[in-house]
N, C-alpha and C positions, 0 to 999 in steps of 0.2 A: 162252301168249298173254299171262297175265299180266308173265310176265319179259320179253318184248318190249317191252308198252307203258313196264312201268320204265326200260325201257333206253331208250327213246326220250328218257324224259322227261329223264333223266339227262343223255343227249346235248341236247336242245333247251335245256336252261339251261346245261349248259357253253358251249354257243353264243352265247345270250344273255346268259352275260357276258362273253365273248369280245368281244363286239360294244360291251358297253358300256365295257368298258378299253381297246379301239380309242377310242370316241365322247370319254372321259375324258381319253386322250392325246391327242387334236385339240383341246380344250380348252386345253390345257395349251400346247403348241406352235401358237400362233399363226400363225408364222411360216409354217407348212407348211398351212393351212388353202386349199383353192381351192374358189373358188366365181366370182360373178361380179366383184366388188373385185378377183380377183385372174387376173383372166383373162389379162392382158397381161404377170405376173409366171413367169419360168422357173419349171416344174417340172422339169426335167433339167438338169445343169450342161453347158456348152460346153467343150470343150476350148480350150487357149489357141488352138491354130491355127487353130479354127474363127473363134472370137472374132478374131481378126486379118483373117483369110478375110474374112467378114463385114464388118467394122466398121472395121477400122485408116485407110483411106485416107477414109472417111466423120469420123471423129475428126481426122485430120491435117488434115481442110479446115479441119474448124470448129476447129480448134486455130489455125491459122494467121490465121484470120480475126479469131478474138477477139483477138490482139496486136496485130490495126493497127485494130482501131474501137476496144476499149475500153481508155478510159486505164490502168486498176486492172490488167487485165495485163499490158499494155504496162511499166506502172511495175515489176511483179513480174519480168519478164522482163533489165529495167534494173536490177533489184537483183540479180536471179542472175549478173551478168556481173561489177557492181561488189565483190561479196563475195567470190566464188570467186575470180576473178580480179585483180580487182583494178588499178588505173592504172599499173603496176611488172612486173606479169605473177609467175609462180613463179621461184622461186632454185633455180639448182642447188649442191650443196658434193659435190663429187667425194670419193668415199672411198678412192681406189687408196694401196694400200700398197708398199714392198718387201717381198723377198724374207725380211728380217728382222723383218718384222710394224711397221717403225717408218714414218710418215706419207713418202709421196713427193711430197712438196713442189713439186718441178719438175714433175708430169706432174701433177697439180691445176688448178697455176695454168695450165700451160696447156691442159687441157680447158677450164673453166673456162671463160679465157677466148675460149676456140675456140668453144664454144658458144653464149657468151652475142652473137657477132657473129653468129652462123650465125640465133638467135632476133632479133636485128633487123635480120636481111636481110629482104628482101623473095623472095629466091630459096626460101625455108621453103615456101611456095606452089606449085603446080606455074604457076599460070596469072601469078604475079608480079604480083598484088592485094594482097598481105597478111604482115604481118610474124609472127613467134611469138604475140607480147602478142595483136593483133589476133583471129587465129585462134583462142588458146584461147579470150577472150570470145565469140565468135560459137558455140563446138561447147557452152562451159557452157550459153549460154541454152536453147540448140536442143533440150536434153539431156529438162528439164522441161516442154516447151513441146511439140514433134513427139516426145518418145517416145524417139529414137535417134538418133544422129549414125552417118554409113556414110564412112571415110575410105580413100582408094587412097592406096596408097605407088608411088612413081616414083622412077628409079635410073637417072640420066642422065650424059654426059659434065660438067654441071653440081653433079654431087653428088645428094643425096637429096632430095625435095621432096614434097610431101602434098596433097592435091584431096579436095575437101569432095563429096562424092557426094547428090543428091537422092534423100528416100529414098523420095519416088513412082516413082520410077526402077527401082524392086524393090518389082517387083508384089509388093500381099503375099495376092493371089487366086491366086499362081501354083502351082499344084500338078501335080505331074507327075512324071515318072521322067526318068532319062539314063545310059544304059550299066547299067542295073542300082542305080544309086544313087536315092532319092526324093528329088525335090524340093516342101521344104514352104515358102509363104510367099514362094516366089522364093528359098529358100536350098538347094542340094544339100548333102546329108549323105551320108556314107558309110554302106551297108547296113548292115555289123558293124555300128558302135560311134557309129551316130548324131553323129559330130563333123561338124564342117561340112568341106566340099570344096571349096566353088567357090560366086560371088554370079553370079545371073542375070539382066543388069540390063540395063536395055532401050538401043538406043543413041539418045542423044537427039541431035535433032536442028539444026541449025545454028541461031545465034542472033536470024537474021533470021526466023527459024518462028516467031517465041512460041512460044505451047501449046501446037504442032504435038508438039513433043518427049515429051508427055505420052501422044500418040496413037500413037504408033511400035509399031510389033508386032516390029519385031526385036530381039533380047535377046542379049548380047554374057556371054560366058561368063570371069567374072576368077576364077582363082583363091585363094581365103583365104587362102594366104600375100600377098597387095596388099592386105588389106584388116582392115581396124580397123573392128570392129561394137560400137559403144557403146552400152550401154541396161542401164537397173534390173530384172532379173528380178523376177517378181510373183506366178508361178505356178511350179509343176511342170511341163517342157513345152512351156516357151515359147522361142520362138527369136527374135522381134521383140518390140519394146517399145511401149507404147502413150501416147499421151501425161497426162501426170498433170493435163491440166485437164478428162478424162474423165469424172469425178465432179461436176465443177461448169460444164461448158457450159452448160448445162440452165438453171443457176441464174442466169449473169450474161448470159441470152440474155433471160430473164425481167426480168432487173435494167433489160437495155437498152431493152427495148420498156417498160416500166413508166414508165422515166421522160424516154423521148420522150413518149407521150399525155399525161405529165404537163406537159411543155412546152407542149404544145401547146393542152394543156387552159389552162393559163396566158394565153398568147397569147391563145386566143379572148376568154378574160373579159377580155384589157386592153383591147379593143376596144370594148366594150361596148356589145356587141349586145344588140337588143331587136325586137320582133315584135308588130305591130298588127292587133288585132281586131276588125271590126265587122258587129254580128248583122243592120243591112241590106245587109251584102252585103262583099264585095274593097275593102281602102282604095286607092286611086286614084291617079296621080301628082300629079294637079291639083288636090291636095287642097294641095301645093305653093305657098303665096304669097311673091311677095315687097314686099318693105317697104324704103323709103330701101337699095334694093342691097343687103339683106339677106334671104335665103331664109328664110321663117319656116315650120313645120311645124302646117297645120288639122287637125286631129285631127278635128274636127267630132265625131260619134259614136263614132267608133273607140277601141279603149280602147291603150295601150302598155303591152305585157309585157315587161320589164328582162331580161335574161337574166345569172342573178349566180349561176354555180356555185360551189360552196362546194369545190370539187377543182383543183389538189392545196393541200390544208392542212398546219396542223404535224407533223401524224402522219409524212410521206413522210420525215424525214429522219431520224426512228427507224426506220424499217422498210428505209429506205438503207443503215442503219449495221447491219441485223441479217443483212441478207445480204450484204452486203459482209465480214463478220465470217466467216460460215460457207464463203463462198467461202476466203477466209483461212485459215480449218482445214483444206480441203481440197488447199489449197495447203502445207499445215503451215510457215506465214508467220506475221507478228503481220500484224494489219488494216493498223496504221499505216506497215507497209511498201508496204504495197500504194498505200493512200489518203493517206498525210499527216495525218490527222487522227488526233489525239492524246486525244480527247475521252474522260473517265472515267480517261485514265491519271494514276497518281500516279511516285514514285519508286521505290516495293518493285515493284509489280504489274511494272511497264517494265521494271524488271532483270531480275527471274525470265521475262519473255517475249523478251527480248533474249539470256538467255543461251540459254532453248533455242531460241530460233533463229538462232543462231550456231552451235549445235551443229549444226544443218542443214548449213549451208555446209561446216562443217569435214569432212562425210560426204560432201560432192559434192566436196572438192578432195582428198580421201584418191581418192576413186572414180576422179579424173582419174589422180594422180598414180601409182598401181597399174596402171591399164588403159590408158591413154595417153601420157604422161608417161616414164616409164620404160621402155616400149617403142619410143616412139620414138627416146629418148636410143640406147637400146643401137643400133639401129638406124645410127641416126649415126655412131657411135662403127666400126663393122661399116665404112662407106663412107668416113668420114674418114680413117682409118687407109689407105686407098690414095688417094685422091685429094693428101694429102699436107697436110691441114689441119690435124692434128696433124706440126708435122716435130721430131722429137726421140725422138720414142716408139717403144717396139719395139713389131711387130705381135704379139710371141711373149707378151705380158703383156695380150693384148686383152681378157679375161674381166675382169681385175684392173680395168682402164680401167673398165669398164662398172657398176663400183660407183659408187652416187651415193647423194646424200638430196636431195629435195627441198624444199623449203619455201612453202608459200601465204600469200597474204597473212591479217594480223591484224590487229586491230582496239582502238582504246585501251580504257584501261579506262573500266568504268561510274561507279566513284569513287574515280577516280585515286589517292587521299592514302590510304584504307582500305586499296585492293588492292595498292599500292605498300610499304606497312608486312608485308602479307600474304608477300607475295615475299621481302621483307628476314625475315622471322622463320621462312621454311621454309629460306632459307640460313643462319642462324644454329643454327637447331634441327639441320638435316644430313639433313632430310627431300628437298632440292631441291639444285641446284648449279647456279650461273651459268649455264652454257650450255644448261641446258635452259630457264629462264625465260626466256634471250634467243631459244634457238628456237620456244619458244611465243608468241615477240609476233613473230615471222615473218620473222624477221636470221638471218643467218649466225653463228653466232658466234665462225668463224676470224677474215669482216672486223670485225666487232665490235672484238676484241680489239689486229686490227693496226690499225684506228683509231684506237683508246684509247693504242695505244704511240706510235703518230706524233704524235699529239696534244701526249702528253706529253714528248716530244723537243723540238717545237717549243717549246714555253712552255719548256722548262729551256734551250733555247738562246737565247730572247727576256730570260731573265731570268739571264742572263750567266752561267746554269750553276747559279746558287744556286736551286736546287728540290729537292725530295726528294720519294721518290712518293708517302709517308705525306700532305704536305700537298698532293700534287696530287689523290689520292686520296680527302682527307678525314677522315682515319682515324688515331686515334696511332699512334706507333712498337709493337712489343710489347713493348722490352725495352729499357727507357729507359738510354740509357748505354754500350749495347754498337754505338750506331750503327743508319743506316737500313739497308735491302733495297737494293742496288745493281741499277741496271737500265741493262744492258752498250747501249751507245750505238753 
């Protein structure tokens, strides 16, 4: 009996500390504490599909809605077009070589310039709305803004052409099977190997329906080879994208109604209203005289209470600037892209938040230019080669054609004379070389160079031949005496 009760007791404080290095670690991890504070806080994670399931076309509304009521992301939305894209659109510089690895000059210039007419036609479009430039600006916004851009390819007696797909159009509640394959999200994937198979998209309805199109229960079966699904993975899992202002609705939904009643609140005090009280009784209208044509107000006993609210005060335009800030970070923007106000900035803090958000852009026009861009190029290149838009080219070097670099737009420098000397001492040093400095400020640097030569043709021919390149260039001779660097004319 005795070994018994030891054993108990043994066991009851193993327990009881048990209990208390549980109690210890709730302490400690906050985070995981439920009680009632945190009633409305997940205790089990969602998978992304379910999260999608749930929430994506609820997010995509108010996604949509906050770019056309409030300014701040409307302006963010007009900077993601003007940065990524830019008023010029992307450069292409064709890399086909020959067979002896040396530059194929002839089938360059004319991709090149095959393309760069093909991106300002209007035919780029299926529906003949919209040029290249145009298009990419409209799918960059869309990108950050709805979560995903959903593009159909079309392959007509016309050549190759592209249709911006609604991505309410793909249910993303839609879950289900077909022939054995699941469909998650409104995307069928194949059983093995989970890749996609085919988009399930609803067929919308004619243009004189409005909204109708949104309501339609039939669902038209395209297969993933038509189709370009653009979106930022975020999870493990995920196969739709969600929009990045999903963090911060919340906050400039708050922002908005804040500073309507603050308007409004305004308004009322410029009217200045006031309110009469009298202890024998209701003030009267005919308490109302008038005098020489003039309404005079008998108060008689009545007493008048001013109404002089003190809201909204100085505060409201710091507390504007604190969440318009945090929406900012969650945009990973600087503020002043968003709003225009520059307030607290100097000249160091601006650069360093300028550069890294430049480095944003340059991460959304890599994203294009890898997932979009390039595919579609090849794509072109596939259909142009018969339709006969390339005429000169063999079809038998088609892989080689389909080499390209593209380029996005860039942006001057922050201080020009500093970053300019910078540049000039990473070419002198042998750290850098021309053409990559010119490809980092968003040029070609084939046309570059044959600019620079035509240039220099013209002025040696304006100047009756007496030029030398040294002194068109800037630069002394290296070898004073032995004559200039001749440059075959």
């Amino acid at each position: 009996m005795k070994k018994f009760i030891q054993k108990f007791r043994q066991t009851k404080g193993q327990s009881s500390n048990t209990k208390t290095t549980q109690r210890n670690l709730a302490s400690k991890l906050s985070a995981a504490a439920r009680g009632n504070a945190e009633s409305s806080w997940l205790s089990f994670p969602q998978s992304p599909v379910q999260t999608v399931a749930e929430h994506g076309l609820i997010i995509l509304a108010r996604a949509r809605q906050a770019a056309i009521e409030y300014p701040f992301i409307e302006r963010f939305k007009q900077s993601v077009a003007d940065n990524v894209v830019g008023s010029s659109g992307f450069v292409l510089q064709s890399q086909a070589k020959n067979s002896d690895g040396t530059d194929d000059d002839v089938a360059r210039d004319i991709i090149e310039k095959a393309y760069k007419d093909y991106l300002k036609s209007k035919n780029f479009t299926h529906d003949r709305e919209m040029n290249g430039r145009l298009f990419y600006r409209l799918v960059s916004a869309n990108i950050p803004i709805e979560g995903e851009v959903i593009i159909r390819k079309h392959i007509d007696a016309d050549g190759i052409s592209w249709s911006l797909i609604d991505p309410v159009l793909l249910e993303h509640n839609y879950i289900g099977e077909y022939k054995g394959n699941p469909v998650v999200n409104g995307i069928e994937l194949n059983a093995e190997n989970k890749r996609r198979v085919a988009y399930w998209i609803r067929k919308p309805s004619p243009p004189h329906r409005m909204n109708n199109s949104y309501h339609s229960t039939q669902r038209v079966r395209v297969p993933a080879e038509e189709i370009i699904h653009l979106w930022l993975p975020e999870q493990v899992g995920q196969y739709r994208g969600m929009s990045k202002l999903k963090s911060v609705l919340w906050d400039t939904r708050m922002l908005k109604l804040f500073k309507k009643h603050a308007s409004e609140n305004a308004a009322t005090t410029a009217k200045n209203i006031a309110t009469m009280t009298d202890e024998y009784g209701d003030w009267e209208e005919d308490t109302v005289i008038e005098h020489d044509g003039v309404e005079i107000l008998n108060l008689g006993s009545a007493t008048l209470n001013q109404h002089n609210p003190t809201f909204p005060s100085a505060s409201v335009e710091g507390f504007n600037r604190v969440m318009q800030r945090e929406i900012a970070m969650g945009l990973s923007v600087c503020a002043a892209t968003m709003t225009g106000d520059m307030t607290g900035f100097n000249f160091s803090s601006s650069r360093s938040v300028i550069s890294d958000e430049r480095e944003v852009w340059k991460g959304y026009q890599e994203y294009l230019i890898e997932f979009l861009l390039k595919m579609q190029f090849e794509e072109w290149i596939d259909v142009a080669l018969l339709t006969g838009e390339l005429k000169g080219l063999s079809p038998s070097k088609i892989e080689e054609y389909k080499k390209a670099k593209f380029f996005g737009r860039r942006w001057p420098y922050i201080n020009p004379i500093q970053d300019a000397k910078a540049d000039k001492q990473k070419i002198e040093n042998g750290t850098s070389i021309e053409s990559e400095i010119i490809a980092e400020s968003g040029r070609d640097p084939k046309d570059f160079f044959a600019n620079k030569i035509a240039e220099f043709k013209l002025k040696k021919k304006l100047a009756g031949g007496d030029l030398e390149l040294e002194e068109f260039l800037g630069v002394a001779p290296h070898n004073k005496g032995e004559g200039s660097p001749k440059l075959d004319e």
